[in-house]
N, C-alpha and C positions, 0 to 999 in steps of 0.2 A: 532485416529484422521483422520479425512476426510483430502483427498488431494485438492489444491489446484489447480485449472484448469487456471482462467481468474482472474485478477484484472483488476481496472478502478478506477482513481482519478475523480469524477465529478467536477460539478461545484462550488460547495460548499467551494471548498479548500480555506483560508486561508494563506498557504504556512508557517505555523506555524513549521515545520520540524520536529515534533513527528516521525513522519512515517519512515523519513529518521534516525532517531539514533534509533529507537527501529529497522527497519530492512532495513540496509544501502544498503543492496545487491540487494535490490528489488526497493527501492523508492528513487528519485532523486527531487532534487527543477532543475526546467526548468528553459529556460530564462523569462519566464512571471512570475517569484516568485511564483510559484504553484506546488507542488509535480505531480510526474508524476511516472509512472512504468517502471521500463528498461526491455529490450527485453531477463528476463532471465527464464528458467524451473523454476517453481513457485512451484510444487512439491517439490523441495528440503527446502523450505523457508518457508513452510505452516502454521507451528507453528508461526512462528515470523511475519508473514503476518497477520493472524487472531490476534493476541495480537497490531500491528499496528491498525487494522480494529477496535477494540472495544477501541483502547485509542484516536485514535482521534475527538478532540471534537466539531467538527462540521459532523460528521458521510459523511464524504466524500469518502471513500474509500469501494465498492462494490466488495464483491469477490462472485466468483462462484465456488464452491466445488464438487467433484468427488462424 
């Protein structure tokens, strides 16, 4: 599996919190009720970032892979 370089919550988000319980370590709800990325090595998280990325259902979440 390809590593994980860059995520990015756009504007599309919902704040629905998919993102945050399928991969807690990486996605956080901000103060504007919008998922957002924490400042962590996304490499470790890859798998669980990618299965975030294809379950949320407004295709909010852009990753950029190694």
């Amino acid at each position: 599996m390809a590593k994980v370089k860059k995520v990015n919550v756009n504007d599309k988000c919902i704040g629905c919190g998919l993102c945050t319980s399928i991969c807690p370590e990486v996605f956080e709800i901000g103060d504007d009720g919008k998922s957002r990325a924490k400042n962590v090595n996304f490499e470790d998280f890859s798998e669980k970032i990618i299965e975030a990325r294809d379950s949320c259902p407004v295709s909010a979440i852009e990753v950029e892979e190694e």
